[in-house]
TIDOKOL-539085 format. One record per residue: residue in one letter; chain; x, y, z of N, C-alpha, C, O in turn. Coordinates in pm, whole numbers, plus 50000, padded with zeros to 5 digits. Example, Ala and Ser with C-alpha at 12.3 -4.5 7.8 and 13.67 -1.06 7.14 Angstrom:
% TIDOKOL-539085
 aa ch   npx   npy   npz  capx  capy  capz   cpx   cpy   cpz   opx   opy   opz
  A  A 51319 49431 50780 51230 49550 50780 51320 49670 50780 51424 49668 50846
  S  A 51285 49775 50708 51367 49894 50714 51290 50003 50787 51341 50114 50804
***
This chain:
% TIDOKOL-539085
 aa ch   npx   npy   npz  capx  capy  capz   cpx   cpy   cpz   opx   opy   opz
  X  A 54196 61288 24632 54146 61259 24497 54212 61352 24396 54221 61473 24413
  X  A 54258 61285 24288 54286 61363 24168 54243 61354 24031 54264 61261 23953
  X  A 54182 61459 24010 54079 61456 23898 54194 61522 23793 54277 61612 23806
  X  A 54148 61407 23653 54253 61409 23520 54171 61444 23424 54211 61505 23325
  X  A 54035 61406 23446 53958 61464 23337 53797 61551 23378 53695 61525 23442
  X  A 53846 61653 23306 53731 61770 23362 53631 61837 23225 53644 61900 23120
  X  A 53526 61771 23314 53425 61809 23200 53327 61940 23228 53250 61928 23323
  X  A 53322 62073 23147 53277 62155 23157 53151 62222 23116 53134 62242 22996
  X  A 53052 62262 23209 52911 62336 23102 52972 62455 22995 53086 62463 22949
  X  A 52872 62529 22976 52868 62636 22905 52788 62738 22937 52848 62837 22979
  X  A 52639 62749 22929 52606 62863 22975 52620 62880 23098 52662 62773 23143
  X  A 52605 62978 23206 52631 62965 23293 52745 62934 23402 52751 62937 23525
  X  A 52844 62900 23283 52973 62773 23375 53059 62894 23314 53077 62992 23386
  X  A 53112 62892 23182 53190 62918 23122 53174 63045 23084 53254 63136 23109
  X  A 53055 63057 23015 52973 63261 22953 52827 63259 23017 52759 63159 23042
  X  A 52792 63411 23040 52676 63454 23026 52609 63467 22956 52612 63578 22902
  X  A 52514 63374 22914 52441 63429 22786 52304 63469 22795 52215 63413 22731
  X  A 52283 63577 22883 52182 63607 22916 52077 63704 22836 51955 63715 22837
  X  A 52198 63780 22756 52121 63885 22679 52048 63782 22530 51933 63764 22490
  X  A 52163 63742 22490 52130 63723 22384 52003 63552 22372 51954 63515 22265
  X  A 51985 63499 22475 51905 63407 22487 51766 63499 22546 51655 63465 22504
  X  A 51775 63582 22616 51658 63718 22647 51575 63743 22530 51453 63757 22518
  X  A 51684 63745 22435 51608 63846 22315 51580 63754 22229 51481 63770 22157
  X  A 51638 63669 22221 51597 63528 22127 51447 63481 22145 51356 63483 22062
  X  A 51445 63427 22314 51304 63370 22336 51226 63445 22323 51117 63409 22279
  X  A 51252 63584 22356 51128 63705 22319 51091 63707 22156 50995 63725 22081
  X  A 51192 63686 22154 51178 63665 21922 51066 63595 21883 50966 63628 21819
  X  A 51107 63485 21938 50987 63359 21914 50897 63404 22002 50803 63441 21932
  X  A 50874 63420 22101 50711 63497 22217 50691 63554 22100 50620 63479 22032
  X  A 50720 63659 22038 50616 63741 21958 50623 63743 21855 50578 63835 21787
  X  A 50679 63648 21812 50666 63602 21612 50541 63504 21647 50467 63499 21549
  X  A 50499 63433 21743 50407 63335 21772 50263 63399 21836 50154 63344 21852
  X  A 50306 63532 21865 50171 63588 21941 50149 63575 22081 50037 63600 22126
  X  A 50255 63532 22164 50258 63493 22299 50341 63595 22359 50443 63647 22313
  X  A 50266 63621 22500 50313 63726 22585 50459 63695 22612 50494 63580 22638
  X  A 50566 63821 22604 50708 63818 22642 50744 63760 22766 50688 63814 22861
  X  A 50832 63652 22802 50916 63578 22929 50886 63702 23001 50858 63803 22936
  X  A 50890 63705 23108 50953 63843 23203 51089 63824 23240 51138 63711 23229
  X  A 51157 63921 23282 51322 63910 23273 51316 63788 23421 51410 63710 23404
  X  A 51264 63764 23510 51256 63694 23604 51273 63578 23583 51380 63529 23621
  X  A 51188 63505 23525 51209 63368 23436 51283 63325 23317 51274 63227 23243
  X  A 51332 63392 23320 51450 63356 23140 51557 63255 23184 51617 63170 23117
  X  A 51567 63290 23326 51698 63204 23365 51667 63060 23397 51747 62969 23374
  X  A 51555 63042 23446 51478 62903 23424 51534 62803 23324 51556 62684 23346
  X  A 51555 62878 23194 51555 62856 23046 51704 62819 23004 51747 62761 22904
  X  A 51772 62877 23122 51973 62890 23131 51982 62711 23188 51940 62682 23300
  X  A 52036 62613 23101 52101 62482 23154 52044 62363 23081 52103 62273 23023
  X  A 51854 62397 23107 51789 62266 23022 51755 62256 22909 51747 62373 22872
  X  A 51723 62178 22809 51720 62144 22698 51610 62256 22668 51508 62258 22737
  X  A 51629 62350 22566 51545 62497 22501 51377 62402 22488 51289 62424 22571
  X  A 51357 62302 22378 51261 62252 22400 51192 62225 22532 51077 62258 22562
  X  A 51275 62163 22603 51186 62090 22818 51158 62233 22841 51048 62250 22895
  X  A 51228 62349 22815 51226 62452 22847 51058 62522 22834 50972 62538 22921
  X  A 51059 62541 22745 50907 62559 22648 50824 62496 22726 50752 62549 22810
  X  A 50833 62361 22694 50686 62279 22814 50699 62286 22908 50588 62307 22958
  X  A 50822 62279 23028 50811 62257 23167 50795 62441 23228 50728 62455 23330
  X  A 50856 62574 23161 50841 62672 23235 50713 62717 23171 50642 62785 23245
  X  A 50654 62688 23013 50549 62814 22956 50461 62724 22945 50380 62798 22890
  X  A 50399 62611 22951 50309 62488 22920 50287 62538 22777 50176 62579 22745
  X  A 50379 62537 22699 50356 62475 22528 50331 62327 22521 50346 62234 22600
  X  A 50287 62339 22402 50283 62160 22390 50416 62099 22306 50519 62155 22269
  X  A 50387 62015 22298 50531 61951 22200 50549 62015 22075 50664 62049 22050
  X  A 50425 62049 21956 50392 62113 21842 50484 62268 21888 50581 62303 21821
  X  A 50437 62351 22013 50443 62473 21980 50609 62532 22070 50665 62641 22080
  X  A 50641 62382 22123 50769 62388 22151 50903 62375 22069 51010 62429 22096
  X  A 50870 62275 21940 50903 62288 21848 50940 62379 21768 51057 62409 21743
  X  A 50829 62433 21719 50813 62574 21635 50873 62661 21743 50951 62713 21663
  X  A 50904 62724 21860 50932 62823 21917 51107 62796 21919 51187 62889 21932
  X  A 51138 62681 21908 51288 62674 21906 51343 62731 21785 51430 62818 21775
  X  A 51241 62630 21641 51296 62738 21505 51289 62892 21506 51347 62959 21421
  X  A 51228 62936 21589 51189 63062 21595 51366 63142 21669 51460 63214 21636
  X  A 51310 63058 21790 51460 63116 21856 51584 63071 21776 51683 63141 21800
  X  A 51602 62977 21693 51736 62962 21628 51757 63088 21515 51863 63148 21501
  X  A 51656 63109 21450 51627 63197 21332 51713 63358 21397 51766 63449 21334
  X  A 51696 63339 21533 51688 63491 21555 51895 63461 21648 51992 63534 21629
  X  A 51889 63324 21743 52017 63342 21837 52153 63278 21759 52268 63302 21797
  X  A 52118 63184 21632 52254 63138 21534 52287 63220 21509 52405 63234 21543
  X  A 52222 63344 21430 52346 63459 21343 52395 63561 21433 52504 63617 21434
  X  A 52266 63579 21531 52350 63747 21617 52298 63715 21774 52356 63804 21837
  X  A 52215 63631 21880 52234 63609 22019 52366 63530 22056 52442 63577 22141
  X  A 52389 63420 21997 52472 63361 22012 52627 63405 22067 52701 63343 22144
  X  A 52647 63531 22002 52741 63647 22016 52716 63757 22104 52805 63838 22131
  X  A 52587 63766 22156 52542 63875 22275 52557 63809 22416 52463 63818 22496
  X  A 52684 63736 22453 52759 63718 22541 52882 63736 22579 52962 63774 22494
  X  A 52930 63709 22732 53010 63717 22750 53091 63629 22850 53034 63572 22943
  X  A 53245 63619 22826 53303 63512 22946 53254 63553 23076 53210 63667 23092
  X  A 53260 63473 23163 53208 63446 23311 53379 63496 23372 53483 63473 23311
  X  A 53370 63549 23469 53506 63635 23544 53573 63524 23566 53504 63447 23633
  X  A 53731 63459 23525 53768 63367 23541 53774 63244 23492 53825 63150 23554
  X  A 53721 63233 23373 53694 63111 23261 53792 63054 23205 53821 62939 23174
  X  A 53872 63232 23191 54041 63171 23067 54106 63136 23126 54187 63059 23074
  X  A 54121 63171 23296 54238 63131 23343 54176 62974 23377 54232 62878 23325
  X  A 54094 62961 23438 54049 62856 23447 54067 62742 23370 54089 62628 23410
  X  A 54057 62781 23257 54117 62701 23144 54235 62654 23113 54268 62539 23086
  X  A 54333 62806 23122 54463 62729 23144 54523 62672 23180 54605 62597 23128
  X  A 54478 62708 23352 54574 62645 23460 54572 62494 23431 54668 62417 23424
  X  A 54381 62459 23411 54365 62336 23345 54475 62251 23255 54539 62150 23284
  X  A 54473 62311 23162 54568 62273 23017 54673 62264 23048 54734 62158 23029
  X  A 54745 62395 23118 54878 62402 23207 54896 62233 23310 54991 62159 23330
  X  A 54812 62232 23335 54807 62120 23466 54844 61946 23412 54866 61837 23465
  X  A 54837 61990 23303 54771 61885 23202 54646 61774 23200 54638 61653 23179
  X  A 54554 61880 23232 54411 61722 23254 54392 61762 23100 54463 61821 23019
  X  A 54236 61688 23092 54200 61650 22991 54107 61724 22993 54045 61703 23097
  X  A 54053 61818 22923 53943 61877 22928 53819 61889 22804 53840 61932 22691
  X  A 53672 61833 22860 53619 61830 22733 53455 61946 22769 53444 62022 22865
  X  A 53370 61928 22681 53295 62026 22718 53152 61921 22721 53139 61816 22659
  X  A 53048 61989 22816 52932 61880 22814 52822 61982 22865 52806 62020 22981
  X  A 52747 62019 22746 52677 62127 22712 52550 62124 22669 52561 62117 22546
  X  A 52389 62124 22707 52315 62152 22642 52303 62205 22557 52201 62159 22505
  X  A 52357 62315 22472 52374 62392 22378 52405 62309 22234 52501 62233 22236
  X  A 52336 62319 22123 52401 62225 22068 52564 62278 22025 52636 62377 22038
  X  A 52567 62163 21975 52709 62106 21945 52770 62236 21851 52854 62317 21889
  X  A 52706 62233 21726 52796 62332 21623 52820 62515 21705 52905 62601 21684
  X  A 52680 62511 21813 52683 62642 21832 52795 62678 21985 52827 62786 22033
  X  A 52826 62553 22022 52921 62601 22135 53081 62613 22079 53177 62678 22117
  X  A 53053 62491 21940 53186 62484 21887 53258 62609 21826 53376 62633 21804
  X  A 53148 62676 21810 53166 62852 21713 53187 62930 21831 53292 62995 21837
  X  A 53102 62933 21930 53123 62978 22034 53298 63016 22085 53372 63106 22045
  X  A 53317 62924 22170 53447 62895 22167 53572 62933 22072 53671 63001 22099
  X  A 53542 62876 21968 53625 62998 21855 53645 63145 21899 53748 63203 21932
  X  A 53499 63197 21888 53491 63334 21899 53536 63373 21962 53591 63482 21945
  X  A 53542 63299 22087 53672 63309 22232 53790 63339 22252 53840 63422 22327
  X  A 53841 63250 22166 53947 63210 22120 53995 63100 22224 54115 63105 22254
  X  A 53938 63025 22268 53899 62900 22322 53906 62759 22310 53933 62676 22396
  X  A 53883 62748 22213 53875 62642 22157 54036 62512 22151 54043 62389 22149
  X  A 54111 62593 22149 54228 62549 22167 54275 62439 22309 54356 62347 22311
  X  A 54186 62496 22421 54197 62422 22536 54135 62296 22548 54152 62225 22648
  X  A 54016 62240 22391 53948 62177 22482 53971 61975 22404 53960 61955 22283
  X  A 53981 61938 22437 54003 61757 22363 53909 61728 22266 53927 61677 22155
  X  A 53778 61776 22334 53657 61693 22310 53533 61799 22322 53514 61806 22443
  X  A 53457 61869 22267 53329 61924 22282 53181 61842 22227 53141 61813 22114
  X  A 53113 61816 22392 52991 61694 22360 52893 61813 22397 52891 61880 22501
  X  A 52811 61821 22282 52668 61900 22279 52575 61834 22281 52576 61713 22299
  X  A 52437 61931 22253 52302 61886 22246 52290 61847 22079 52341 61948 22031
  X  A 52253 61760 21961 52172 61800 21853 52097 61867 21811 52021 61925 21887
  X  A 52090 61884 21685 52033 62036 21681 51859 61967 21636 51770 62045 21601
  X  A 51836 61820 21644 51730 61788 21556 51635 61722 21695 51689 61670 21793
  X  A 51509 61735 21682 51447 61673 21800 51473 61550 21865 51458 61514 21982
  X  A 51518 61489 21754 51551 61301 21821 51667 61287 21862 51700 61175 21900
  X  A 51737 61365 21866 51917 61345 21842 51943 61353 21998 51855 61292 22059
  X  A 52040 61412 22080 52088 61393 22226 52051 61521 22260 52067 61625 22197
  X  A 51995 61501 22373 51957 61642 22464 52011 61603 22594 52109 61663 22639
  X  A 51978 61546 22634 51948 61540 22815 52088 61512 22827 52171 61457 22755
  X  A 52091 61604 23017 52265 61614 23006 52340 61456 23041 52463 61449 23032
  X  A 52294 61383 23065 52340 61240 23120 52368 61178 22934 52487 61164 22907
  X  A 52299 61155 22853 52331 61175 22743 52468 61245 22658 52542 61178 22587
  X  A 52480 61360 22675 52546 61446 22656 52717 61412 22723 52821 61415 22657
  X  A 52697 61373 22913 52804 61338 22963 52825 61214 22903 52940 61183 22935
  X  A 52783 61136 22841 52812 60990 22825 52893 61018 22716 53014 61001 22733
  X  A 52842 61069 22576 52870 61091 22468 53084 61146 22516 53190 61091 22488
  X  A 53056 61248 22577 53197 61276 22589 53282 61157 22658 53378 61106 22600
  X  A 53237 61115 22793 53293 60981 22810 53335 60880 22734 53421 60796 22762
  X  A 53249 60894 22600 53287 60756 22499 53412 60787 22462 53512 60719 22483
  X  A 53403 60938 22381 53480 60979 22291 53617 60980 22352 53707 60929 22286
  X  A 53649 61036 22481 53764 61035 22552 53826 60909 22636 53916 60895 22718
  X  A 53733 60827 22575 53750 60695 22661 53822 60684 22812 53923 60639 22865
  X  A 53716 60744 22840 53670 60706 22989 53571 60603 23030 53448 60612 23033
  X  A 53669 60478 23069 53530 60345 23006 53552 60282 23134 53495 60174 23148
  X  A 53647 60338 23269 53704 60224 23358 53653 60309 23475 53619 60426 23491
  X  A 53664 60175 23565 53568 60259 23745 53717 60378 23742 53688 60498 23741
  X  A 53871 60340 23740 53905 60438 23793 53905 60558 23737 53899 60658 23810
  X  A 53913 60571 23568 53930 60651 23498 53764 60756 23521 53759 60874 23485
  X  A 53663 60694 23574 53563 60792 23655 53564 60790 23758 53448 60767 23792
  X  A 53610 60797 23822 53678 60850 24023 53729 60930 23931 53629 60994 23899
  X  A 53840 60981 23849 53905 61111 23816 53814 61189 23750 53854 61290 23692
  X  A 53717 61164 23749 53643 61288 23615 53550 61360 23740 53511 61320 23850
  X  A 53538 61456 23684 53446 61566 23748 53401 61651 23630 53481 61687 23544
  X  A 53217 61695 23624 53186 61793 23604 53129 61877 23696 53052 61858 23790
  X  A 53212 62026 23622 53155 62145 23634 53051 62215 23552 53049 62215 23429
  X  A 52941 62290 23651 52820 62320 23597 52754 62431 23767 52788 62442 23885
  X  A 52636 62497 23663 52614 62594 23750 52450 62597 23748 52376 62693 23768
  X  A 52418 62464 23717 52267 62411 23756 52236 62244 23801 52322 62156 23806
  X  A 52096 62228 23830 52111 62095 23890 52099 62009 23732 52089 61890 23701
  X  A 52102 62066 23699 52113 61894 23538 52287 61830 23522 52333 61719 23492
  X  A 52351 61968 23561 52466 61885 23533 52529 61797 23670 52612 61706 23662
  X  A 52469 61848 23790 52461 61747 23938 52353 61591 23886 52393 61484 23930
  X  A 52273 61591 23830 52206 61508 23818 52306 61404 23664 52309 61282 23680
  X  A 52354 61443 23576 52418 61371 23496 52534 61358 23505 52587 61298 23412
  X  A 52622 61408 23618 52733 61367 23684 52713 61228 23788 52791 61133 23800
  X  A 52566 61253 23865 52530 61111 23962 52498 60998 23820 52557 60892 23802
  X  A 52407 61045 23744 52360 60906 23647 52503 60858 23564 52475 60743 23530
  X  A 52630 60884 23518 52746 60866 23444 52856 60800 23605 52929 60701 23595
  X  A 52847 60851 23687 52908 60759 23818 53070 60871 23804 53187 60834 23820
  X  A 53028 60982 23777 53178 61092 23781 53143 61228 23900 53029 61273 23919
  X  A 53228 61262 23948 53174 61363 24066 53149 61519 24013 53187 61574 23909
  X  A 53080 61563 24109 53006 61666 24020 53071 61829 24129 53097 61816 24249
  X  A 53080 61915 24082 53160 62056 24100 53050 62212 24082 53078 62315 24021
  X  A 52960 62189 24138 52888 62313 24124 52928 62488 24177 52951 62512 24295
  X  A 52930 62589 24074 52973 62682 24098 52892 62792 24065 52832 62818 23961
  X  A 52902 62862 24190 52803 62968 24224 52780 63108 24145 52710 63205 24174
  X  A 52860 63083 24040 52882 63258 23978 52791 63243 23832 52778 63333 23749
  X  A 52724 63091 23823 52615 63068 23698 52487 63147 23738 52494 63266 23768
  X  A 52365 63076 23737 52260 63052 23723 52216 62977 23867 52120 63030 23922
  X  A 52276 62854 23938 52259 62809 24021 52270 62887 24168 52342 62983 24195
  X  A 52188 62824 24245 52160 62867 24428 52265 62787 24497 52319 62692 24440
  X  A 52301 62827 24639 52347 62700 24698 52239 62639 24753 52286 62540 24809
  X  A 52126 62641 24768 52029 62543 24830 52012 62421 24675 52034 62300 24682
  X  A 51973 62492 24555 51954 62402 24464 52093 62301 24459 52056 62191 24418
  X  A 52229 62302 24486 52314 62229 24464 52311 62121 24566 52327 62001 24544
  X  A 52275 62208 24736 52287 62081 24808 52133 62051 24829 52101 62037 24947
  X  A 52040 62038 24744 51924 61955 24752 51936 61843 24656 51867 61740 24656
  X  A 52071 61889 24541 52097 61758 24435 52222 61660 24471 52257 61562 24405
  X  A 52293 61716 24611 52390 61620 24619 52506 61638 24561 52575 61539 24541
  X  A 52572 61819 24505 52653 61801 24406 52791 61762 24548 52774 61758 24669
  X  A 52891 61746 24486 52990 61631 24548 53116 61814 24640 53174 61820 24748
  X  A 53108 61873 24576 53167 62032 24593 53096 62136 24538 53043 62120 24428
  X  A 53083 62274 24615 53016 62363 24580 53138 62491 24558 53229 62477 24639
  X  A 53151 62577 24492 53263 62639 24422 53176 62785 24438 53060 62793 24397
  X  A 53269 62937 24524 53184 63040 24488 53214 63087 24340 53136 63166 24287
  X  A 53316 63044 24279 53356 63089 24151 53458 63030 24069 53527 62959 24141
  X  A 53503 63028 23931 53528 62944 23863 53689 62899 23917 53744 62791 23892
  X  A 53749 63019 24003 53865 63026 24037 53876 62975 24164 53989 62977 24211
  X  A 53751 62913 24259 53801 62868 24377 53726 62719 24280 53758 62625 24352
  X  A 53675 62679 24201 53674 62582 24144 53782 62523 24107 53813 62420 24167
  X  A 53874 62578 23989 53964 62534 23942 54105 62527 24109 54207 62473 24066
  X  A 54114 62547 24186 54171 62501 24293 54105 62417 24376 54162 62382 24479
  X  A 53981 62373 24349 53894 62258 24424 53975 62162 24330 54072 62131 24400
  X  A 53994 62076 24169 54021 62072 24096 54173 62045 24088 54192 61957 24004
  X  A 54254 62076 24127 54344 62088 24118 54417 62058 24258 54538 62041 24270
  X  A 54322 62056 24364 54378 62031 24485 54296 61911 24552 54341 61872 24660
  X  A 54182 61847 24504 54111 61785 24591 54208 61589 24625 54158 61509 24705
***
């Protein structure tokens, strides 16, 4: 198999953004009056949509999941957003990519404007075709099958074979689960957020200890 187009996460996949999403959700915990995450559970919070986040790990309701996201944007747009760092192996990863010549786009819970800055800050941005985010507004695209589609449109990837070549990479089970719902194979790598039991309880298609035996899964499969 040879994969031409490679679609990539972000937290977790690409950077750590552990500090600065730490201090964010704690922002909102106590601008709201609610006891601080413990550092144990924050990572819960690393892959799925910040809102599912709120209701499925802290039982907020929809109202106070809401409000806790403005809270966390208020505090992670101007200065968390930047309290990260690349994941060991990202740039090269990238290149060899670009070097290789696939197609590379990005497919990110995060919204859209904040991975696009992201990346900049990198100096990143240069590698990539296509960057498909989350919206930043409640109704808009969250869920990662959503998210993978959106980039699929844009890069027109519309044919059975042109998905036999696509693969995403990701370092939780949402992006194994919206790689099976889009019909593209999925690349899980161990140096995110993700377990190897959580990858092979979702079926991902390859399991990667790091971004660099990824990008030779990738490049060689």
């Amino acid at each position: 198999m040879n994969f031409d187009y490679i679609l990539l996460d972000l937290d977790g996949t690409l950077t750590n953004p552990i500090e600065g999403i730490t201090k964010s959700i704690n922002y909102a915990m106590k601008k709201m009056g609610k006891p601080l995450v413990p550092d144990e559970l924050i990572s819960r919070h690393i892959g799925p949509p910040l809102r599912a986040g709120y209701i499925q790990n802290l039982g907020f309701t929809e109202e106070e999941a809401e409000r806790a996201v403005e809270l966390y944007r208020e505090r992670y747009m101007p200065t968390g957003l930047y309290e990260n760092e690349l994941i060991e192996g990202a740039a090269e990863l990238l290149e060899r990519l670009s070097g290789a010549g696939k197609v590379i786009a990005m497919a990110t819970s995060k919204p859209e404007e904040m991975a696009v800055r992201l990346m900049e800050h990198f100096d990143l941005i240069k590698y990539f075709d296509f960057i498909s985010g989350a919206a930043m507004d409640a109704g808009g695209r969250h869920e990662k099958t959503d998210i993978i589609l959106h980039a699929l449109e844009n890069l027109g990837i519309d044919t059975p074979e042109k998905l036999s070549k696509t693969v995403m990479v990701g370092d939780r089970f949402h992006d194994i689960k919206g790689a099976e719902n889009t019909g593209v194979k999925s690349l899980a790598v161990l140096s995110g957020f993700g377990s190897r039991e959580e990858f092979e309880e979702y079926g991902a298609d390859f399991i990667a200890e790091n971004l660099i035996q990824a990008c030779n899964i990738i490049l060689n499969a």
